[in-house]
C-alpha positions as CSV (number, residue, x, y, z in Angstrom):
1,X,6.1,4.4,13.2
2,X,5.1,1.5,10.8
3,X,3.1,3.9,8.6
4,X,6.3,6.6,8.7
5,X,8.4,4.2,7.3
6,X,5.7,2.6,5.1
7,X,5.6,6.5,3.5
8,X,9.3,7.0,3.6
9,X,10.3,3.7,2.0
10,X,7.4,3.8,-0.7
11,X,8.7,7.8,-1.4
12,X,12.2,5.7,-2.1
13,X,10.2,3.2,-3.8
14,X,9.0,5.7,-6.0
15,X,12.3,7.9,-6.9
16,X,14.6,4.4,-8.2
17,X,11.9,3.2,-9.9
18,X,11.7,6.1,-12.2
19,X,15.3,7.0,-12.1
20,X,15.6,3.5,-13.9
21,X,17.7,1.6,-11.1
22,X,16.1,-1.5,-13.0
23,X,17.7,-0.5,-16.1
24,X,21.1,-1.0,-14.9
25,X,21.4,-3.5,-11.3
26,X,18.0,-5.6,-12.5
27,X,14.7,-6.1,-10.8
28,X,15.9,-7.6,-7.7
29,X,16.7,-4.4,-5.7
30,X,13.1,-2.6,-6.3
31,X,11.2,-6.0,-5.6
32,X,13.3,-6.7,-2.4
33,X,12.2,-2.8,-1.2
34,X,8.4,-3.4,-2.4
35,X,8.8,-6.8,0.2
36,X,10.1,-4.7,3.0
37,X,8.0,-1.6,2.6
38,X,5.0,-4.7,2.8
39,X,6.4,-6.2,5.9
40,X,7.4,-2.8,8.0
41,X,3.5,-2.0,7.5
42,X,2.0,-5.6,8.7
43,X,4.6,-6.1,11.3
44,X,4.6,-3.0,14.1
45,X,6.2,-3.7,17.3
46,X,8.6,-2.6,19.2
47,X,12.1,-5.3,19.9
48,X,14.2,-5.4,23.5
49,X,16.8,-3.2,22.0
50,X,14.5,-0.1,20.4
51,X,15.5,3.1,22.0
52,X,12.8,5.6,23.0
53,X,13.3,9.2,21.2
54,X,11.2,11.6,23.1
55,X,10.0,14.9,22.0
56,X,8.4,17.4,24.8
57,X,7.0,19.5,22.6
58,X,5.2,18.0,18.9
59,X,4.5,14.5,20.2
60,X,3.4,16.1,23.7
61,X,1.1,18.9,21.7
62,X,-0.1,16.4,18.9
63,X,-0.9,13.6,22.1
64,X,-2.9,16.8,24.0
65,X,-4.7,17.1,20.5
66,X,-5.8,13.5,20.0
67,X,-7.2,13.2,23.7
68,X,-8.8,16.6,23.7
69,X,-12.4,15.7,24.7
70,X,-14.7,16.2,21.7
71,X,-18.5,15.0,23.0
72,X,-18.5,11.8,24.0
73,X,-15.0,10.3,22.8
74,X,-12.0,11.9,22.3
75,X,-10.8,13.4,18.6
76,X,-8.4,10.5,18.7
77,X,-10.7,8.0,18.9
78,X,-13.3,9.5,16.4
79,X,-10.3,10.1,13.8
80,X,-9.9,6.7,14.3
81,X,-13.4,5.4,13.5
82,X,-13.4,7.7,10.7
83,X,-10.4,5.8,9.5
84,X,-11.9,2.0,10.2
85,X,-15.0,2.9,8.7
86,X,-13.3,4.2,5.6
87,X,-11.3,1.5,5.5
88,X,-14.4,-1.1,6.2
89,X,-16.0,0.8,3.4
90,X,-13.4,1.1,0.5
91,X,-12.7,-3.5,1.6
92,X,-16.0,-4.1,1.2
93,X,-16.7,-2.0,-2.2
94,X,-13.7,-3.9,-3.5
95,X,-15.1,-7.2,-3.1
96,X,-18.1,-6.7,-4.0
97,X,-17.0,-5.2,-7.1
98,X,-14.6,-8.4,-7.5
99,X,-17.2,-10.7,-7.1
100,X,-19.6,-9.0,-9.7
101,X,-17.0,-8.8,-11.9
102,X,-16.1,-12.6,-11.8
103,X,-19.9,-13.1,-12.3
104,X,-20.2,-11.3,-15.3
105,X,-17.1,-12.8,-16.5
106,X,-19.1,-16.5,-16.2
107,X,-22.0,-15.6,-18.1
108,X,-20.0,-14.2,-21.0
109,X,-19.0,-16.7,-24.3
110,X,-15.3,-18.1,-24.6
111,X,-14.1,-17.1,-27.5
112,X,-13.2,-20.0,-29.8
113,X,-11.7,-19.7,-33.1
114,X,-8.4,-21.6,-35.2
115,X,-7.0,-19.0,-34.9
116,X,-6.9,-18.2,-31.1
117,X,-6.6,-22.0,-30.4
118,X,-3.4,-21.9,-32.4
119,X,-2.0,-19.0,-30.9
120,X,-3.0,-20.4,-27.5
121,X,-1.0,-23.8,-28.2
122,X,2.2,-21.6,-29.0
123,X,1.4,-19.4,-25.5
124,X,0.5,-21.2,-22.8
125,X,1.0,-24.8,-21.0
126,X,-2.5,-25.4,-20.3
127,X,-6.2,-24.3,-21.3
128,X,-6.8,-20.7,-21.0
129,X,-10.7,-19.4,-21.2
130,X,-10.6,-16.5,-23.6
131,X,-13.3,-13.8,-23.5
132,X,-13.6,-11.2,-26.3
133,X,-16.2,-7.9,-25.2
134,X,-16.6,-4.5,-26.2
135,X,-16.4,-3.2,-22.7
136,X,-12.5,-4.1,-22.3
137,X,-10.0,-1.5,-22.8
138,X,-7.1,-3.8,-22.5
139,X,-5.8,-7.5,-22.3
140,X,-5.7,-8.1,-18.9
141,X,-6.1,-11.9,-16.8
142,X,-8.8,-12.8,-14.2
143,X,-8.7,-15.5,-12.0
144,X,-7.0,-16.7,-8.8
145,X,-7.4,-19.6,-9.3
146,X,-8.2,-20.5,-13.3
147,X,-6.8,-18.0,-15.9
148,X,-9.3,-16.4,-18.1
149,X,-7.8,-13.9,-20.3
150,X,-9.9,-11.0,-21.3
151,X,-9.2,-8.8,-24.7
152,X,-10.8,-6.1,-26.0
153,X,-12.6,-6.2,-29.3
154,X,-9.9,-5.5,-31.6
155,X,-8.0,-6.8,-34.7
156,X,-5.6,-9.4,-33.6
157,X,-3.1,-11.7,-36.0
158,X,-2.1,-14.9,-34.7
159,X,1.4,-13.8,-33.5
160,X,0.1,-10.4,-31.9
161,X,-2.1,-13.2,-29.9
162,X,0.5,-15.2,-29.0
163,X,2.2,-12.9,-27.6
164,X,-0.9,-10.6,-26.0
165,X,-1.3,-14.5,-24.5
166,X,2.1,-15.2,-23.2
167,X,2.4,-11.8,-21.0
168,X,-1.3,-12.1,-19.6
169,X,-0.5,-16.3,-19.1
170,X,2.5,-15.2,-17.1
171,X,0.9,-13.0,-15.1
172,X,-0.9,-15.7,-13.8
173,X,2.2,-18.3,-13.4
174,X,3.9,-15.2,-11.2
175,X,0.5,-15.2,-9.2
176,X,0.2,-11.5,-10.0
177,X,-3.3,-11.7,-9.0
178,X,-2.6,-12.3,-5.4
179,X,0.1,-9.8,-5.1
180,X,-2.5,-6.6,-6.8
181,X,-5.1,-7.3,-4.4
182,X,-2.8,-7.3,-1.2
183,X,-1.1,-4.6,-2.3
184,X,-4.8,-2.6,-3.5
185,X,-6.0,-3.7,0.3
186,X,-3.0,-2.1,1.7
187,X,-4.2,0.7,-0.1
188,X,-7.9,0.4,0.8
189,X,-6.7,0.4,4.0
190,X,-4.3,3.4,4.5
191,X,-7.1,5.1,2.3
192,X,-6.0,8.4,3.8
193,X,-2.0,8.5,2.7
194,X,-1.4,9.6,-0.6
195,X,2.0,7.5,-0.1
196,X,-0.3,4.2,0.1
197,X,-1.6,5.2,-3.6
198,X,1.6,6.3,-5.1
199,X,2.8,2.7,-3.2
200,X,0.2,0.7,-5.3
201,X,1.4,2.4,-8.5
202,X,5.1,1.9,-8.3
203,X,4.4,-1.6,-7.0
204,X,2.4,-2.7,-10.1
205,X,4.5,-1.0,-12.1
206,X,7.0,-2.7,-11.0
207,X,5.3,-6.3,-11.8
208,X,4.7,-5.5,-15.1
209,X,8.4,-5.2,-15.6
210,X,8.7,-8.3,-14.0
211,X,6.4,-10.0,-15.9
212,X,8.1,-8.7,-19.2
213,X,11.4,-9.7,-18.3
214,X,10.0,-13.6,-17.6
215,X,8.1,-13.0,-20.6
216,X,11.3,-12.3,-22.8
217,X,13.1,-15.0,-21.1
218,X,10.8,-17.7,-22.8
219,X,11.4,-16.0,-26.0
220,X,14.0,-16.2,-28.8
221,X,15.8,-12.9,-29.3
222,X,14.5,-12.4,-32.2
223,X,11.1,-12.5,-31.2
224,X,12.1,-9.6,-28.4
225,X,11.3,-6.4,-30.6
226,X,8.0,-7.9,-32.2
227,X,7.2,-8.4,-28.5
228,X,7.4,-4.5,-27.8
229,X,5.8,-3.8,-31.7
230,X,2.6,-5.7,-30.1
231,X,2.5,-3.8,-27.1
232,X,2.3,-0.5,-28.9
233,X,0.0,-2.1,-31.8
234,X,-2.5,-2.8,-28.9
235,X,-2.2,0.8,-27.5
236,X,-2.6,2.4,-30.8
237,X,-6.2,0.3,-31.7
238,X,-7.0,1.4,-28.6
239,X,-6.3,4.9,-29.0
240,X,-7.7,5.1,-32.6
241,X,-11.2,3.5,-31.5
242,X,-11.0,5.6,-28.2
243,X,-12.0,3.0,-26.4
244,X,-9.3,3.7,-23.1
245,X,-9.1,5.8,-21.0
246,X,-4.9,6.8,-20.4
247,X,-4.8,7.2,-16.3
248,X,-2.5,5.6,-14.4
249,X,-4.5,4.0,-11.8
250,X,-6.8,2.0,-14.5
251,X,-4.7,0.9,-16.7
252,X,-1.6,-0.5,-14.3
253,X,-4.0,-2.2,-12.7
254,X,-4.8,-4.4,-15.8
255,X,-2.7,-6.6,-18.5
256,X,-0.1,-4.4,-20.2
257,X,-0.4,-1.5,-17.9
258,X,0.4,1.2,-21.1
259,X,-0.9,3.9,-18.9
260,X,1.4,6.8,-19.8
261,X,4.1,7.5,-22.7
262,X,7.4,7.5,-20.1
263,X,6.4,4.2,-18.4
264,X,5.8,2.3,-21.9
265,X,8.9,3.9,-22.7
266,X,10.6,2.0,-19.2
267,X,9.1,-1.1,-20.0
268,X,10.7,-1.3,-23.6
269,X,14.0,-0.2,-22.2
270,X,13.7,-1.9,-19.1
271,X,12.5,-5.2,-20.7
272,X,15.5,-5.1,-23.1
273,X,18.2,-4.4,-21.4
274,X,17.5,-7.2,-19.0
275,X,18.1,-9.8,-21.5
276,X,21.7,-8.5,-21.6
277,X,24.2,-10.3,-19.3
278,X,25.2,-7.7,-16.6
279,X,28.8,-6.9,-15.7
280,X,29.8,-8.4,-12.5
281,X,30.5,-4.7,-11.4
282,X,26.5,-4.2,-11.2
283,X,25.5,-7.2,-9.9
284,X,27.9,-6.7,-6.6
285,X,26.3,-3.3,-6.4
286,X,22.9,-4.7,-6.7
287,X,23.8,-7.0,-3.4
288,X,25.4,-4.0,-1.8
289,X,21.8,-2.3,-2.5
290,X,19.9,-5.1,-1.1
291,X,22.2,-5.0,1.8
292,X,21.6,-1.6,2.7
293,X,17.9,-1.4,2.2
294,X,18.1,-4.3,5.0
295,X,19.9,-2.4,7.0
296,X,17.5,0.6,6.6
297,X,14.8,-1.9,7.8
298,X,16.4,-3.3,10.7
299,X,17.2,0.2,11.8
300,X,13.2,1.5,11.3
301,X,12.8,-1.2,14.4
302,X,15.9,0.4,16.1
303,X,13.9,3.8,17.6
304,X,10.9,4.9,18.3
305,X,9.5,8.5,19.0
306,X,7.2,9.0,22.3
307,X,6.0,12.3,23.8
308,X,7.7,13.2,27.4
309,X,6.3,15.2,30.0
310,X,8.0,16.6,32.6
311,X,8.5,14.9,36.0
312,X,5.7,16.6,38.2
313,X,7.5,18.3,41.7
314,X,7.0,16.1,44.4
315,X,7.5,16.8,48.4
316,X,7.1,14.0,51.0
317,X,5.7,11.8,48.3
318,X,2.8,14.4,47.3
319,X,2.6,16.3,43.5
320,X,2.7,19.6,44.1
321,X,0.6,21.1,41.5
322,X,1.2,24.9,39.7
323,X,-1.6,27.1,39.0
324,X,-1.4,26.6,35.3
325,X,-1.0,23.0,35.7
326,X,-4.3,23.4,37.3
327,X,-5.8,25.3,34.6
328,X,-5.0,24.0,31.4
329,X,-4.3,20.6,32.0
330,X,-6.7,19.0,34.5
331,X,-8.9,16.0,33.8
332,X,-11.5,14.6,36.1
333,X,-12.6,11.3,35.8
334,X,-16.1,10.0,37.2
335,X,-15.9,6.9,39.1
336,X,-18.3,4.3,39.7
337,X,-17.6,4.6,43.5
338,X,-18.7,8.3,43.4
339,X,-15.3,9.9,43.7
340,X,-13.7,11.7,41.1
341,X,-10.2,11.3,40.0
342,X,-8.1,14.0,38.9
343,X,-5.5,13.9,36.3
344,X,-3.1,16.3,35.9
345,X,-1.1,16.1,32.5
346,X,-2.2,12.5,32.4
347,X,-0.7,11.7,36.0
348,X,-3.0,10.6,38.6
349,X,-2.9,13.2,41.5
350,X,-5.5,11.2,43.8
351,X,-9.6,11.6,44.3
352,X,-11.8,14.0,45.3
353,X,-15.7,13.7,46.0
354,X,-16.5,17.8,46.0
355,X,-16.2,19.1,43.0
356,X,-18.1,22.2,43.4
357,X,-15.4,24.3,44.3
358,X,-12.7,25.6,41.7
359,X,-10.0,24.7,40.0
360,X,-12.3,21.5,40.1
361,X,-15.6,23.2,38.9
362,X,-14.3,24.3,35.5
363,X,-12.1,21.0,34.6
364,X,-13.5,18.7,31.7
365,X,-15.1,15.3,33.2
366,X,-15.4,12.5,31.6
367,X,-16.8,8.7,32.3
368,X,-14.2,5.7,34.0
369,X,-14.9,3.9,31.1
370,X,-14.3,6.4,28.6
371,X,-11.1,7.4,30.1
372,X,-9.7,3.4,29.9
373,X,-10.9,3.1,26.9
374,X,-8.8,6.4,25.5
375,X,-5.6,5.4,27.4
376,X,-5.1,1.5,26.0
377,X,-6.3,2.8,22.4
């Protein structure tokens, strides 16, 4: 259930985002969805008042599928060391890769000029490390902890720097760091969804408009267009010296996040018309929205969806057992007392020690510890 409604609310995630909801009732809406879409994931459990919705026929056939024997486990439970190992895989890549990364940051120069100390004094409260290599594509900020702001090798003036140094500096005041790798482990982890990818890219997206509005905010109105004239400066020499590559998984990822022409396109229209003061009208809406997508979440922990078999027949407190019962759905399971136990569409229907006879010859057996092991995973 918490990875349904991780899917579904990162689907609606994705559909206002690009139907520019921002561009009318603000940020707050989108951001308050990203939060619960984060939560519903972490947080699974069921609450006193969560009503059971059974299903005897999908949930019971896809629950026969996953504890279908398959050699010594079940294909549940090596689907789901497929998935951990994936998941242990993908985690581990991605810190490695983060710790080289800050390593190879360390050895490089800081950049020191007049000219970016200037531009640094107008941007930014305190020291920033700068770092100037070929092997950047874009601006982008490293650093949990201490900024160091990384540009390509390009042609900068002192106000395109300023600015370049403003958006990267306030992606480290909004501790955009943090936020990217929780949501890229979220990712790592549900590395089978598509919905977890398409998650990560609305979600950073969606801090880069953030990060422009807060941006703007610290800057006169004036400044506002020359703002956006940077942005596209910096795609253009990056473009003419072909030195980035224009998918939409690299480039959100890092500083201005210019990945494809309709989302630069959002981000200009976006970032200007939240400097306008919004009509009351929009803002009460913008509530009502937040409301709703609360309620939406409240409900997800409302109902949940089990698999029901029928009630077996019983007579003087025995199961009476049908032939097909017998056939297609019998389990035995090998105790360490000798006996065998037999399950009959996972219901216990007593032991047996002779299993040489049929229906009992021909039923799938399988170890005590096996079957305990399947049943609480």
């Amino acid at each position: 259930m918490a990875v349904f409604w991780f899917s579904l609310l990162g689907g609606v995630l994705a559909a206002v985002r690009r139907r520019n909801l921002p561009l009318r009732y603000g940020l707050i809406p989108v951001l308050f969805l990203g939060i619960l879409l984060l939560i519903r994931v972490f947080f699974a459990f069921e609450l006193p008042f969560t009503q059971v919705l059974d299903s005897d026929w999908v949930l019971v056939q896809a629950q026969r599928f996953w504890t279908a024997p398959f050699l010594f486990l079940s294909v549940g439970q090596w689907l789901l060391c497929v998935w951990l190992a994936g998941a242990a895989i993908g985690i581990v890549r991605f810190w490695l890769r983060l710790a080289q990364d800050m390593k190879g940051l360390k050895r490089l120069p800081r950049a020191c000029s007049p000219q970016l100390e200037q531009a640094v004094q107008k941007a930014a409260e305190k020291e920033l490390d700068i770092v100037v290599t070929e092997t950047a594509t874009v601006p982008y900020v490293a650093g949990f902890f201490k900024p160091t702001v990384v540009l390509p090798a390009f042609d900068y003036d002192v106000e395109m720097l300023e600015l370049i140094l403003r958006h990267e500096y306030q992606h480290f005041l909004n501790r955009d760091q943090w936020k990217k790798t929780l949501i890229h482990l979220v990712r790592l982890l549900f590395w089978w969804n598509p919905m977890a990818i398409l998650v990560q890219k609305e979600m950073d997206q969606t801090l880069e408009l953030l990060c422009d509005y807060r941006t703007l905010k610290k800057l006169p109105p004036e400044r506002h267009c020359e703002y956006f004239s940077a942005i596209l400066k910096l795609c253009r020499q990056a473009i003419e010296q072909k030195k980035a590559v224009f998918s939409f998984a690299a480039l959100a990822l890092k500083g201005f996040g210019c990945d494809a022409r309709s989302l630069l396109q959002q981000r200009i229209e976006v970032g200007l018309a939240l400097q306008k003061n919004r009509p009351l009208r929009d803002r009460i809406v913008a509530a009502l929205i937040c409301v709703a997508l609360a309620a939406i979440f409240a409900l997800s922990y409302a109902f949940v969806f089990q698999p029901r078999y029928p009630a077996p027949e019983m007579e003087d407190g025995y199961v009476i057992l049908g032939s097909e019962d017998l056939q297609n759905n019998m389990i035995l399971v090998e105790r360490n007392d000798g006996l065998y136990e037999v399950f009959v569409n996972n219901i216990s229907t007593g032991t047996i020690q002779d299993i040489s006879q049929e229906p009992f010859a021909s039923a799938p057996i399988i170890s005590e510890k096996i079957w305990k092991w399947g049943k609480l995973s």
